[in-house]
C-alpha positions as CSV (number, residue, x, y, z in Angstrom):
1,X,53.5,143.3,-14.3
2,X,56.2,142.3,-11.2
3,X,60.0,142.7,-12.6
4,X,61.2,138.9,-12.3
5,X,64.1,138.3,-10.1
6,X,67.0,139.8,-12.2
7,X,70.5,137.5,-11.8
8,X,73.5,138.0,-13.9
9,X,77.4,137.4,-13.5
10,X,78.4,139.4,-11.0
11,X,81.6,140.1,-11.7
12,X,80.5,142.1,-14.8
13,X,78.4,144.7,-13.3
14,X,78.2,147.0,-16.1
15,X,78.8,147.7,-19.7
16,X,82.5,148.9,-19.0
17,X,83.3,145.9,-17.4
18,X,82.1,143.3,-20.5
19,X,83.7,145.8,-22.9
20,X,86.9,145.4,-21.1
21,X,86.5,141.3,-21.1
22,X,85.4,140.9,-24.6
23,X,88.4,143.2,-25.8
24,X,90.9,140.6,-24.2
25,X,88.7,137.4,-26.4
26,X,87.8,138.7,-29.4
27,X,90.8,138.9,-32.2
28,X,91.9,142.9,-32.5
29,X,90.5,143.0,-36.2
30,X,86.9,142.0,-34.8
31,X,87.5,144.2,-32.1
32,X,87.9,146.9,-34.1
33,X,85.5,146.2,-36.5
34,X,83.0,146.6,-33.8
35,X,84.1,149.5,-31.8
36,X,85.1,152.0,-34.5
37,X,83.4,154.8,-35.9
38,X,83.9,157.1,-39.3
39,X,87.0,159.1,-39.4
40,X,88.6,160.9,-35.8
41,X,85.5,159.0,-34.4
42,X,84.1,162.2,-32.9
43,X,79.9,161.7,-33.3
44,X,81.1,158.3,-31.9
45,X,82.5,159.7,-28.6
46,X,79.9,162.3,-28.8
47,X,77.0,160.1,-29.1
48,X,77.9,158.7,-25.8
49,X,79.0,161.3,-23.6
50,X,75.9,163.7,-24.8
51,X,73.9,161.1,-22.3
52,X,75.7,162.8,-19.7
53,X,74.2,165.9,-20.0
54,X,70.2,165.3,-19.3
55,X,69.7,165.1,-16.4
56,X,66.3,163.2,-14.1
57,X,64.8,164.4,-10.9
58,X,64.3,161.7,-8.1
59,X,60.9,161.7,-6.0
60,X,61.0,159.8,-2.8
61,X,58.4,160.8,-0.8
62,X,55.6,160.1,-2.9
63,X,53.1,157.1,-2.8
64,X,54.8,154.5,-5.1
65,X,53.3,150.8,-6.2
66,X,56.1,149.3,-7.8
67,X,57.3,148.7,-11.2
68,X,55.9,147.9,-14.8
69,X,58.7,148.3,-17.4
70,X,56.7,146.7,-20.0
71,X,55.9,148.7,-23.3
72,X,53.5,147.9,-26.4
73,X,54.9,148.3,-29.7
74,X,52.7,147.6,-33.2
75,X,50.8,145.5,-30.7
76,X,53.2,143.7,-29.0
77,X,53.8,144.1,-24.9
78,X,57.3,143.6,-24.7
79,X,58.8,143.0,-21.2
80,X,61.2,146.2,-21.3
81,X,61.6,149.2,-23.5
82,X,65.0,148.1,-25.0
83,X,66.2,146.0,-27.8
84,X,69.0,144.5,-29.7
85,X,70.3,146.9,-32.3
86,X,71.0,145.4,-35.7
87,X,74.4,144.8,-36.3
88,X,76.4,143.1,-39.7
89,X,79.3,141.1,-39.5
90,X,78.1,139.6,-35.4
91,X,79.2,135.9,-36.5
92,X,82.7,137.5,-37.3
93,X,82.8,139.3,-34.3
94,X,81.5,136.5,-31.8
95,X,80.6,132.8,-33.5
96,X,77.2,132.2,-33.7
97,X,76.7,135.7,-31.9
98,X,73.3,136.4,-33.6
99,X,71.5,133.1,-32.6
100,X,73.1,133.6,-28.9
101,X,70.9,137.6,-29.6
102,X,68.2,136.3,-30.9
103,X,67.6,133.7,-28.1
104,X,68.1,135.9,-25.2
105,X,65.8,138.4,-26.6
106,X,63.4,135.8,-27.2
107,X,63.5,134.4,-23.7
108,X,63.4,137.8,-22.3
109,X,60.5,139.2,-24.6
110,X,62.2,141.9,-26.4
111,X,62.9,142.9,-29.3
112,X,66.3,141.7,-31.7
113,X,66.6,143.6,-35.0
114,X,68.8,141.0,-38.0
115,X,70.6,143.0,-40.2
116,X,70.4,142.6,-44.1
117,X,74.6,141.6,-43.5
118,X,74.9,140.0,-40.1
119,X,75.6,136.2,-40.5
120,X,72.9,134.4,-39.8
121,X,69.8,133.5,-42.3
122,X,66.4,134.8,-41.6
123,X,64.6,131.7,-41.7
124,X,67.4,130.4,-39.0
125,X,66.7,133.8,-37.2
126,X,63.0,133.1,-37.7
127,X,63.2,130.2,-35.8
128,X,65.3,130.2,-33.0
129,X,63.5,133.8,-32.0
130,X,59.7,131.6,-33.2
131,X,58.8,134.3,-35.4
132,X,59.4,137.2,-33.0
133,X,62.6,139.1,-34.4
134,X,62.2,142.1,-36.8
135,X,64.5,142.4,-39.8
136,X,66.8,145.4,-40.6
137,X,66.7,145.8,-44.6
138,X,69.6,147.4,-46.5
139,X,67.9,148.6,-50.0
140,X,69.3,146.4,-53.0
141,X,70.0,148.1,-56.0
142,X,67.8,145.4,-58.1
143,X,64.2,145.8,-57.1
144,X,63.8,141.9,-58.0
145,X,66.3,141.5,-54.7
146,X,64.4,144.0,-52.8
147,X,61.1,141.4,-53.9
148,X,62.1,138.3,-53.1
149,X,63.7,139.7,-49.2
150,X,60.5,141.2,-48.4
151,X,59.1,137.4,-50.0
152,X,61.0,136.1,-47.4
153,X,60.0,138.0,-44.6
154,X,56.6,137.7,-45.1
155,X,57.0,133.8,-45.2
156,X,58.2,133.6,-41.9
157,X,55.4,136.4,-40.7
158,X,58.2,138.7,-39.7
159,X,56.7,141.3,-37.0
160,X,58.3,144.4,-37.9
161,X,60.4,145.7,-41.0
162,X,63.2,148.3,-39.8
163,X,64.5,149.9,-43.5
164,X,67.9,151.7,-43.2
165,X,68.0,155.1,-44.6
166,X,71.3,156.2,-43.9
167,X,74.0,154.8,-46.0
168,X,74.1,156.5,-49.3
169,X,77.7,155.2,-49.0
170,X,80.0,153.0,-46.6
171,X,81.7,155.1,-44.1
172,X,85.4,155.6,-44.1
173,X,86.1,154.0,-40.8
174,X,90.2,154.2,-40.7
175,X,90.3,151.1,-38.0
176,X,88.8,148.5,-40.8
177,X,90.9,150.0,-43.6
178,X,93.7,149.0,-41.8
179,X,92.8,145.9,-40.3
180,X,91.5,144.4,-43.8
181,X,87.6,144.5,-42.9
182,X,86.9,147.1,-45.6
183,X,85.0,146.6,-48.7
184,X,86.8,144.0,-50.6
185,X,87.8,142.2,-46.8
186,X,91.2,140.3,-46.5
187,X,92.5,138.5,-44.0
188,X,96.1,139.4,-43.9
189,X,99.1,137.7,-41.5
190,X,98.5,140.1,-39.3
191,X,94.4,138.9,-38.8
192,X,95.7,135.5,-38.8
193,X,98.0,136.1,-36.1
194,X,95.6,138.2,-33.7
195,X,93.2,135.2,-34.5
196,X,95.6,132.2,-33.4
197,X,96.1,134.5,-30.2
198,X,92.5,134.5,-29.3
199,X,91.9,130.7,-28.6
200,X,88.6,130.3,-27.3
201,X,87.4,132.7,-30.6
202,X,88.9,130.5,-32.2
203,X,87.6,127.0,-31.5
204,X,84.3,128.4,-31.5
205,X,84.5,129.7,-35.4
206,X,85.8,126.0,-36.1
207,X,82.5,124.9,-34.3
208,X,80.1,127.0,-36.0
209,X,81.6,127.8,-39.5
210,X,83.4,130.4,-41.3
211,X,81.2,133.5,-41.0
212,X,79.1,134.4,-44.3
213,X,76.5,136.8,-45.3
214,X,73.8,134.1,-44.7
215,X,70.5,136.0,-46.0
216,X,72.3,137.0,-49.2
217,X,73.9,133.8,-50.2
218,X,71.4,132.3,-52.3
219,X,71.8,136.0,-54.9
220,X,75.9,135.1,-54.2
221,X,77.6,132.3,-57.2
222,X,79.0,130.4,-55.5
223,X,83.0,129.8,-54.4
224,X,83.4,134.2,-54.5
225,X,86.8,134.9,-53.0
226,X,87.4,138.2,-51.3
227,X,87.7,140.5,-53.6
228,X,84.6,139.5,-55.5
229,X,82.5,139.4,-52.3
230,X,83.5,143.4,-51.7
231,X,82.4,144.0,-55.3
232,X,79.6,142.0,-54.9
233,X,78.2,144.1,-51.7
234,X,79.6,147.6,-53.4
235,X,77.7,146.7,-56.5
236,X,74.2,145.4,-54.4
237,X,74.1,147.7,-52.0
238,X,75.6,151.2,-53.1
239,X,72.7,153.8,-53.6
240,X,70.4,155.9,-52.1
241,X,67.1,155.4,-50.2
242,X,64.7,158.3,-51.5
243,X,60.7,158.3,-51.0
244,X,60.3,156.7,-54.1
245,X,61.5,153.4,-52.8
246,X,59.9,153.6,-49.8
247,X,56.9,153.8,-51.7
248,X,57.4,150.8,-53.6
249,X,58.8,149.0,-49.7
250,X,55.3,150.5,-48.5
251,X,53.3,149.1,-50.9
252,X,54.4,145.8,-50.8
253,X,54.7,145.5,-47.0
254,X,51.5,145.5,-45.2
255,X,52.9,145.1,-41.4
256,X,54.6,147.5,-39.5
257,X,57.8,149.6,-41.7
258,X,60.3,151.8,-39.8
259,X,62.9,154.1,-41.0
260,X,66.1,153.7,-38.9
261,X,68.8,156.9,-39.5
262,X,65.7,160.2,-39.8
263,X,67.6,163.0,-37.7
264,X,65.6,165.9,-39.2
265,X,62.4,167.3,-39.2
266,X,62.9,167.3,-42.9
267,X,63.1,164.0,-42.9
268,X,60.7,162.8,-40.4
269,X,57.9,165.2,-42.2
270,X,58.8,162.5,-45.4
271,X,58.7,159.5,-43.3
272,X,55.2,160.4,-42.3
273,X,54.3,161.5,-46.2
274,X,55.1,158.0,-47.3
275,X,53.3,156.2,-44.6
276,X,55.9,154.7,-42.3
277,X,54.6,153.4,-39.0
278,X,57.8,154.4,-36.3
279,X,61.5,155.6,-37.2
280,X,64.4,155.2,-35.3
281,X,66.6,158.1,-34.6
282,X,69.9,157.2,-35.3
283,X,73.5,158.2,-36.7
284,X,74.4,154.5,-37.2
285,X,76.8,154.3,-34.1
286,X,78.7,157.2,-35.0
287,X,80.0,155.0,-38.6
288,X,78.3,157.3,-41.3
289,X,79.0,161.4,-40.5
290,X,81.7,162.6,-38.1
291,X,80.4,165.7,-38.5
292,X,77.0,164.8,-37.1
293,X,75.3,165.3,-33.9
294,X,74.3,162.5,-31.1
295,X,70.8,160.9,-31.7
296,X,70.4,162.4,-28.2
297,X,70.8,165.8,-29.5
298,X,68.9,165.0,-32.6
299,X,65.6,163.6,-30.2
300,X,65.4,166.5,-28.0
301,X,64.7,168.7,-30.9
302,X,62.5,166.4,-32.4
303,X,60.5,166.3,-29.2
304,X,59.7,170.2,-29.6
305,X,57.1,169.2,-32.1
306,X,54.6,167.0,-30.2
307,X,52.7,166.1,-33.5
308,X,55.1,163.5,-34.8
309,X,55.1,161.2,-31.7
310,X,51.2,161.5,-32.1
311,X,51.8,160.4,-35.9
312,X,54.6,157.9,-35.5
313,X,56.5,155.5,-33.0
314,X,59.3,157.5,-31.6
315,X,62.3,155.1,-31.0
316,X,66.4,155.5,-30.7
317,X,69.8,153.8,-30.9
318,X,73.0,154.3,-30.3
319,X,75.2,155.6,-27.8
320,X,73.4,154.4,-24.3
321,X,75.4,152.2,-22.3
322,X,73.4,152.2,-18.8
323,X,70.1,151.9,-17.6
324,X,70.3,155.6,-16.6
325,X,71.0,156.3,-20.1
326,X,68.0,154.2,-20.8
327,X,66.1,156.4,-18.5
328,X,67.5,159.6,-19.7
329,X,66.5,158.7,-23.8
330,X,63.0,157.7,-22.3
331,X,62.6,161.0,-20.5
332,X,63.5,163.0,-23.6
333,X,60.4,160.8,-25.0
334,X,61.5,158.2,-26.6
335,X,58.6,155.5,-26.8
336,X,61.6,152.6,-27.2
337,X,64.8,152.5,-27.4
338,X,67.7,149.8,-28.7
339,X,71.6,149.2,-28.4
340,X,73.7,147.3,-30.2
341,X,77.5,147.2,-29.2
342,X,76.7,146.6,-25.6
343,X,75.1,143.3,-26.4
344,X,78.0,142.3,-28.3
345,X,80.5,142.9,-25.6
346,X,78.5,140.9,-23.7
347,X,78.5,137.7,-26.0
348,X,82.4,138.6,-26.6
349,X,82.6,138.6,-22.7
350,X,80.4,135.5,-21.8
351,X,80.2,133.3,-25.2
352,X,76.6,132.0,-25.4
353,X,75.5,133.4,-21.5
354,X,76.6,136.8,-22.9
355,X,72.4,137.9,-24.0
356,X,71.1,136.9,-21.0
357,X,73.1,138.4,-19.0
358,X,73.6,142.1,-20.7
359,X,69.6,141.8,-20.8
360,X,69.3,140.6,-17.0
361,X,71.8,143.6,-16.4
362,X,70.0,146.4,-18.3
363,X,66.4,145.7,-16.6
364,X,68.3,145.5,-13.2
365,X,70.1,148.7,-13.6
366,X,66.8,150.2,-15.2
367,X,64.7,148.9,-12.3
368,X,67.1,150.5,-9.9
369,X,66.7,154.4,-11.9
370,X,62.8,154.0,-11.5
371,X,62.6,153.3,-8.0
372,X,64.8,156.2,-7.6
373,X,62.5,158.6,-9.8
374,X,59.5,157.1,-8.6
375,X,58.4,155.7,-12.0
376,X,56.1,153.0,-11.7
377,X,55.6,152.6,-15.7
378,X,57.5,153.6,-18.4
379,X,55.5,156.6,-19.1
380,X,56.6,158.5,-16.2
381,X,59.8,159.2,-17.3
382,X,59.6,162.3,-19.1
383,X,57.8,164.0,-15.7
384,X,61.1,163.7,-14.0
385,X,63.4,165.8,-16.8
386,X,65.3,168.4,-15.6
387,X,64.3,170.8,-18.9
């Protein structure tokens, strides 16, 4: 399949450069709230910088027919192998930032994961993305909540259910304890005051609303105040994810189910014994365990044992911020792989054009590592790692 002809802003080349734009228009609290990690924030660093050390071997003297980026997942040929990352909170962060996601991804054909505690619904998700975005489910603690989500889902013939496995509890992340944006949230003078700075943020949360935990509001009474909206999520969403309940998940969902957060063999042995159909190797942006390794680290080992991509869909997030790094996680043998901060410095760059254009940006830097390697599908990658 031809690449299409890739345009973007040019004056935001790369990831660096939105990050650096959407920093001077988003209010420091949402800021924040996006960038920071758990504690010293060392996986977070980590989880990045590890890219740096696989390295690709270019081929230029071979016969080379051009480029097909496109990759099938649960029976879906998707235009390239990235996605949007599930993230809660986007509408705080940007206004309307999920619908702006969801619609890019849409027109580009790939893949945009909602989170259980972003700010959009996901019947609205549903359709602006017509029917083509996969859903991100934090367990509930009541199994009747658990019920009528995956009701939901199945109304709008959601494609793919992503269940998170790694938050046994929040993360201490030191930036939103002291901005407010910890469990119960506040918006103190401070907030106020780095949000009246921040104009253009501003107008646009006037235009689209104060930002809500859409999917969850009809299990919400109504008129909670802050406080009672941080016991509410502490007291709906604090527990662990064992087999058991992915059992029960597996049971009841017939399409596609993938575990986002395995990192282990232990754990991707269970995700086969309880029938899931992919996982996504993650450490949850670096906001769960400091003391964790990169999900780059955590795929290479993975990849010694050739049986479980033969068993499951092999896909990973977090910490790529290039198309190199793109190309590097592919070559370690990821079958897919998803960001999510990058796509939100783009929308906190470039409003409503900020989708298209991270997306447009990706494939073009993507396109640009394959012609040097000589990849002419997505496949090839892992013949050009430098073991």
């Amino acid at each position: 399949m031809p690449i299409e002809k890739l345009t973007y802003n040019p004056n935001y080349p790369s990831v660096k450069d939105l990050k650096k734009r959407a920093k001077a228009r988003m209010p420091k609290f949402a800021f924040d709230y996006l960038e920071g990690g758990c504690n010293e924030e060392v996986n977070l660093s980590r989880s990045e910088t590890d890219y740096h050390d696989v390295l690709l071997q270019p081929s230029y003297l071979k016969k080379f027919g051009g480029i097909d980026m496109s990759t099938t997942l649960f029976g879906h040929r998707y235009d390239a192998p990235f996605g949007i990352s599930p993230i809660g909170l986007q509408g705080l962060m940007w206004p309307n930032a999920p619908e702006i996601l969801a619609r890019a991804a849409f027109k580009h054909n790939v893949p945009y994961i909602l989170s259980t505690v972003s700010t959009s619904s996901i019947e609205r998700i549903a359709e602006v993305s017509e029917g083509q975005a996969w859903f991100q489910l934090y367990h509930p603690t009541e199994n009747s909540l658990r019920d009528d989500i995956l009701r939901r889902l199945d109304a709008v013939q959601c494609p793919v259910l992503v269940v998170l496995v790694d938050v046994p509890s929040f993360g201490l992340r030191y930036r939103e304890i002291k901005s407010g944006l910890s469990m119960p949230p506040k918006m103190n003078i401070s907030n106020i005051f780095q949000a009246a700075i921040r104009p253009t943020w501003g107008i646009e949360t006037l235009r689209h609303g104060i930002p809500s935990f859409a999917t969850l509001k009809p299990y919400m009474e109504k008129g909670l105040d802050m406080a009672q909206l941080g016991k509410f999520m502490n007291k709906t969403f604090t527990g662990r994810v064992d087999t058991d309940k992915i059992k029960a998940i597996r049971d009841q969902w017939k399409g596609p189910m993938v575990l986002k957060g395995i990192t282990t063999e232990e754990d991707i042995k269970a995700s086969i014994a309880v029938g899931a159909d992919g996982i996504i190797v993650s450490n949850h942006g670096g906001r769960q365990i400091d003391a964790g390794e990169s999900t780059i680290v955590s795929l290479r080992k993975l990849m010694a044992t050739p049986a479980y991509r033969e068993k499951l869909t092999m896909m990973i997030d977090g910490g790529m911020r290039s198309g190199p790094d793109i190309g590097r996680a592919l070559a370690t043998g990821a079958d897919f792989t998803f960001m999510g901060r990058p796509f939100m410095y783009g929308v906190g760059a470039l409003g409503k054009k900020g989708g298209d254009h991270t997306i447009s940006m990706f494939k073009a830097q993507l396109k640009q590592v394959m012609e040097q390697l000589s990849c002419e599908k997505i496949a090839d990658f892992p013949e050009t790692l430098i073991k």
